[in-house]
C-alpha positions in Angstrom: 27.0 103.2 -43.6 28.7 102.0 -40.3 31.1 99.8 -39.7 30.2 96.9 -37.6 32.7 96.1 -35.0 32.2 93.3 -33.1 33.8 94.4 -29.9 30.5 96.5 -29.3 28.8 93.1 -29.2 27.8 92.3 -25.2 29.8 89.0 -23.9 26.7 86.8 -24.5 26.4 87.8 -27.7 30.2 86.7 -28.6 30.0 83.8 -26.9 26.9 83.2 -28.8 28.8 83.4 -32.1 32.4 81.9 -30.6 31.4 78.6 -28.8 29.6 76.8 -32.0 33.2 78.1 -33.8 35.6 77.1 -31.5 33.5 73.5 -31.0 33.6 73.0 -34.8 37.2 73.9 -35.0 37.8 71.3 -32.4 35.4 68.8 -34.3 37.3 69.1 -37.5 40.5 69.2 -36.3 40.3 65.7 -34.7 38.7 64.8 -38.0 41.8 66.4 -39.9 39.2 67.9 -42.5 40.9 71.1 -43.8 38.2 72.0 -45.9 35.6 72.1 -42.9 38.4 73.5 -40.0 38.9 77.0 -42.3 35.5 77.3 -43.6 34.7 80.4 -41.3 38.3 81.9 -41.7 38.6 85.7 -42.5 40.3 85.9 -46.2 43.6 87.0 -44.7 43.5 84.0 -42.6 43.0 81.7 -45.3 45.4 83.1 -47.8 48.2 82.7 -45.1 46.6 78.9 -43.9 48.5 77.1 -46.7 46.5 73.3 -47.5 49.2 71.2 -48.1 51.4 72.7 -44.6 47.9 72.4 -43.0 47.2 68.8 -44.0 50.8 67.6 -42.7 49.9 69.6 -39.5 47.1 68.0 -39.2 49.3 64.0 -39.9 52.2 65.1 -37.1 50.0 66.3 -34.4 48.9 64.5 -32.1 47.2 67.4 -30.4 45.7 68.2 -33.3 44.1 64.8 -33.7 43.3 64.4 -30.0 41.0 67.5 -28.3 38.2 66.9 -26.2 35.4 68.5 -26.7 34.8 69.2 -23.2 36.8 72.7 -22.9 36.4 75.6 -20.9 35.6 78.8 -21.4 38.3 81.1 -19.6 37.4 84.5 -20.6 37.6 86.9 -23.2 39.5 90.1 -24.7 38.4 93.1 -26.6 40.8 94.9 -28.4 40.5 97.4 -31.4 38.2 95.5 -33.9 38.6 92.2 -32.8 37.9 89.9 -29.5 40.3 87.2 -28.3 37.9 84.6 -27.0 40.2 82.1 -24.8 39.4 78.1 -23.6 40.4 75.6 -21.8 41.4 72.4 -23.9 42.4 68.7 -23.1 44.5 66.7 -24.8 42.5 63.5 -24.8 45.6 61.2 -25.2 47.8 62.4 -22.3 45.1 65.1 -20.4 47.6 68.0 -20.8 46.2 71.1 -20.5 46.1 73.9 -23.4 44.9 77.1 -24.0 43.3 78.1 -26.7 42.9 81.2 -28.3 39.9 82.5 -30.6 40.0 85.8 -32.1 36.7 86.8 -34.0 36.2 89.9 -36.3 33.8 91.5 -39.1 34.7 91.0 -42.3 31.8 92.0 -45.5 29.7 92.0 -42.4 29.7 88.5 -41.5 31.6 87.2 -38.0 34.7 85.6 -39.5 37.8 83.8 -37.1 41.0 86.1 -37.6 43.0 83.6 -35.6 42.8 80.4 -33.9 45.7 78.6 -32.0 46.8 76.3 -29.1 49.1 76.8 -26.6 
């Protein structure tokens, strides 16, 4: 049996699997729903995304609560088992500008996020 590795994917292909991820993280992060933002977290993300340190996150952040869904794809990076899948993001209340960084991954065979942040 092979190991699927998701870097032998062709760009369309990730971006295929990334942009409906990255537009639902965006989705439920404005909507602070915890249980929706993590649903397609790898295990190791999720055992190190702690619910109640989310959830107050998610009640001090403005950024958090504010993204428009009208980002940008920038580009992407492959790197050992894993692609870095970077955007474009707005804050909606003051327009700043972020970047934001997906990185996708196999995990039991099934594309999982491995991180996701803002910067």
């Amino acid at each position: 049996m092979s190991v699927m590795n998701i870097i032998e994917k062709t760009d369309e292909e990730i971006l295929e699997m990334a942009h409906p991820m990255w537009a639902d993280l965006v989705k439920y992060s404005n909507e602070q729903n915890y249980g929706a933002f993590t649903r397609n977290f790898s295990s190791t993300l999720i055992k190190g995304a702690n619910e109640v340190e989310m959830g107050k996150q998610f009640a001090r952040s403005d950024l958090a609560k504010n993204l428009s869904d009208d980002y940008a794809y920038l580009g992407m990076i492959r790197r050992g088992e894993y692609v870095t899948v970077l955007y474009k993001v707005i804050n909606k209340k003051d327009n700043g500008e972020w970047l934001g960084r997906l990185v996708l991954g196999y995990e039991k065979d099934k594309v999982k996020i491995f991180g996701c942040t803002l910067f």
